[in-house]
C-alpha positions as semicolon CSV with decimal commas, in nm:
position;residue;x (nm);y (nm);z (nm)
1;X;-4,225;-5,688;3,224
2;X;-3,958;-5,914;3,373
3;X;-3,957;-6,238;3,171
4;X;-3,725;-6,525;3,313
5;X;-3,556;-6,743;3,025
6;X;-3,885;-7,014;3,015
7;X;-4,066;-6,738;2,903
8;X;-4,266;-6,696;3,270
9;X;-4,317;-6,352;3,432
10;X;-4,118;-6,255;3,738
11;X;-4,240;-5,940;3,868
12;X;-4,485;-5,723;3,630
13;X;-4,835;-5,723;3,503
14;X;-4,993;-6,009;3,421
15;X;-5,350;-5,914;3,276
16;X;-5,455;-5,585;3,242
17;X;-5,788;-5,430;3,196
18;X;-5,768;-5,181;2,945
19;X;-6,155;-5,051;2,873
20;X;-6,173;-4,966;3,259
21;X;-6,033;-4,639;3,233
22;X;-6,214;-4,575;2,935
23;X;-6,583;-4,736;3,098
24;X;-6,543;-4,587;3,439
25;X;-6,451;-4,282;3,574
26;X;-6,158;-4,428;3,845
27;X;-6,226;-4,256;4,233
28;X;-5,952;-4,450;4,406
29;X;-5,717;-4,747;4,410
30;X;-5,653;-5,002;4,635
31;X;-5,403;-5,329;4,612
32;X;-5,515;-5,640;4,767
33;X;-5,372;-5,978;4,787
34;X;-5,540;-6,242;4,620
35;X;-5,600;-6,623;4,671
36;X;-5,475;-6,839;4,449
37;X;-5,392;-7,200;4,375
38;X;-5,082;-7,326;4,230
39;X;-5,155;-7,407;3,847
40;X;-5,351;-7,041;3,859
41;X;-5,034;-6,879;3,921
42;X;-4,793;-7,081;3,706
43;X;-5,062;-6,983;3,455
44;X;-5,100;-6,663;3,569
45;X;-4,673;-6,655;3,522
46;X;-4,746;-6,771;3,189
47;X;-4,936;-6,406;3,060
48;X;-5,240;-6,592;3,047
49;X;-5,572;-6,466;3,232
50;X;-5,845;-6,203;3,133
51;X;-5,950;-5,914;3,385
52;X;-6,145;-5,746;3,109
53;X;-6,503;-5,919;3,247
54;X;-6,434;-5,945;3,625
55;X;-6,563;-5,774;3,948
56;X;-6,528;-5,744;4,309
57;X;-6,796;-5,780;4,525
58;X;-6,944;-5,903;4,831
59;X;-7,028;-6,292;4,867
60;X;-7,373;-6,303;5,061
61;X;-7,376;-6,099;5,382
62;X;-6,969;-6,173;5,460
63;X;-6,735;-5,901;5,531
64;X;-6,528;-6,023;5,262
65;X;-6,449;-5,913;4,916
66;X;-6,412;-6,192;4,615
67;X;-6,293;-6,143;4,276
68;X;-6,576;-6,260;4,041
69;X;-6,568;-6,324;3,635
70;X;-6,192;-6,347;3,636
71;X;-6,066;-6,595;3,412
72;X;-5,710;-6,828;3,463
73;X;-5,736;-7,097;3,167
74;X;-5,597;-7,442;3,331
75;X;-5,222;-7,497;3,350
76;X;-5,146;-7,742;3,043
77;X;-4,900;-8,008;3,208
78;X;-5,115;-8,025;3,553
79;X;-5,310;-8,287;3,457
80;X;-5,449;-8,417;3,798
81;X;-5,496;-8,131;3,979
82;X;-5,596;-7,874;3,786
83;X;-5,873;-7,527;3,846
84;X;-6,195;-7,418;3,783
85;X;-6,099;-7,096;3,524
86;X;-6,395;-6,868;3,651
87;X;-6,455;-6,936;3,973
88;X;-6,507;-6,690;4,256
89;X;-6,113;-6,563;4,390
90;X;-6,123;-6,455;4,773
91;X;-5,907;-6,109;4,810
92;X;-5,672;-6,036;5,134
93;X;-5,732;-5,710;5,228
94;X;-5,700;-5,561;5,623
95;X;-6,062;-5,577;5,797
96;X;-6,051;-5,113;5,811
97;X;-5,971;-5,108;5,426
98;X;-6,243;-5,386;5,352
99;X;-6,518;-5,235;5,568
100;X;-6,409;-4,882;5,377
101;X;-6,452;-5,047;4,988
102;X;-6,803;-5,205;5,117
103;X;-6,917;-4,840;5,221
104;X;-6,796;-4,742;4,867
105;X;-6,946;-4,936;4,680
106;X;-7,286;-4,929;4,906
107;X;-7,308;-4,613;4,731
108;X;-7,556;-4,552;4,389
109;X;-7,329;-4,635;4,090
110;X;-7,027;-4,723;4,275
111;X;-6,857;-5,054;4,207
112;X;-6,507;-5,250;4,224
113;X;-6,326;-5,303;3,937
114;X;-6,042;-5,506;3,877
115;X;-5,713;-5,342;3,724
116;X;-5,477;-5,532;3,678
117;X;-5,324;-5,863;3,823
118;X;-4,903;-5,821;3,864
119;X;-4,640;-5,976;4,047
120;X;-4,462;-5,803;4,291
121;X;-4,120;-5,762;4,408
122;X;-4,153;-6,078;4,583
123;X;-4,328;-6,229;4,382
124;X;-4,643;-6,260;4,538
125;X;-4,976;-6,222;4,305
126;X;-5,180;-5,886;4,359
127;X;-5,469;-5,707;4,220
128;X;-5,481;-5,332;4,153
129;X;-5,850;-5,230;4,254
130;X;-6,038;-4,931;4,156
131;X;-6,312;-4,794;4,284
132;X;-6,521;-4,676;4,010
133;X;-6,835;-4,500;3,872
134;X;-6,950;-4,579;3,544
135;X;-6,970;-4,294;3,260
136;X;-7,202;-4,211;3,028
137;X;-7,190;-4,270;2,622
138;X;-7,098;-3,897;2,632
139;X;-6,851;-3,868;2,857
140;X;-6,681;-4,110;2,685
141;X;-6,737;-3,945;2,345
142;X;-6,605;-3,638;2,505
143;X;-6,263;-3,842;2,634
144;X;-6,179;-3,934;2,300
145;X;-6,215;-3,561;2,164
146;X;-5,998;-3,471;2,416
147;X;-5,766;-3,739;2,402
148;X;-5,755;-3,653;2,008
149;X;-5,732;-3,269;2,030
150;X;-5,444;-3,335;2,300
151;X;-5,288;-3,510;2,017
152;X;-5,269;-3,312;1,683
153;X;-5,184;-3,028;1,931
154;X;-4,864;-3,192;2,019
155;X;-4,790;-3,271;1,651
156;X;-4,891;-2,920;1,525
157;X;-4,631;-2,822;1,868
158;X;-4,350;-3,033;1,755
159;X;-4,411;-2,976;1,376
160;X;-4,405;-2,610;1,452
161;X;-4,150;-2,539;1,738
């Protein structure tokens, strides 16, 4: 992560949602754009903002996608003109890939999940989107034994060898 001397973020991740991979089973990803005003992305630029409750979804019978649940805490020295921290984010994606994430998640147990939000190269404001189908209690239970075997194996390996 690309920090500029005032302590803001250039270009990197700026939340991340870290029980995702561990609460659904990721299908796909897609990167959108995402709509956002000013004193969200200076605090955005700041590190601030939590993924770790949000959703994508449809917003009544549009063909349009909106980030849901994601929280941006208000900008400290905009005092006028300040944000609502959880309301309803609109995401830019083209009309194909948008009518192709709506037939995904039409789909039993299918649903959008939010990522991460980073800054890219130009440093526009994106969210990483993946497409997602929830697991079970043990599936997950399963993950971790793996994840652990996985693990002591590469000690035992490098302890060993």
């Amino acid at each position: 992560m690309a920090k500029t001397p005032n302590g803001l973020i250039s270009t990197g991740i700026a939340a991340q949602n870290r029980k995702a991979r561990h609460d659904y089973k990721i299908e796909d990803t897609v990167e959108a754009g995402i709509m956002l005003l000013g004193t969200e992305v200076k605090s955005l630029r700041l590190g601030r903002g939590n993924v770790a409750d949000a959703y994508a979804g449809r917003k009544g019978d549009t063909e349009e996608l909106w980030l849901y649940n994601f929280y941006i805490p208000e900008y400290g020295p905009a005092r006028t003109f300040t944000h609502e921290p959880r309301r309803p984010r609109k995401l830019l994606l083209h009309r194909r890939e948008i009518t192709k994430l709506l037939a995904a998640i039409s789909r039993e147990g299918m649903t959008l999940v939010p990522l991460n939000i980073h800054f890219n190269d130009r440093g526009i404001a994106k969210v990483t989107l993946g497409i997602a189908v929830g697991k079970k209690t043990v599936d997950k239970r399963h993950a971790i034994k793996e994840r652990d075997w996985n693990r002591q194996k590469s000690r035992l390996l490098r302890d060993k060898g």
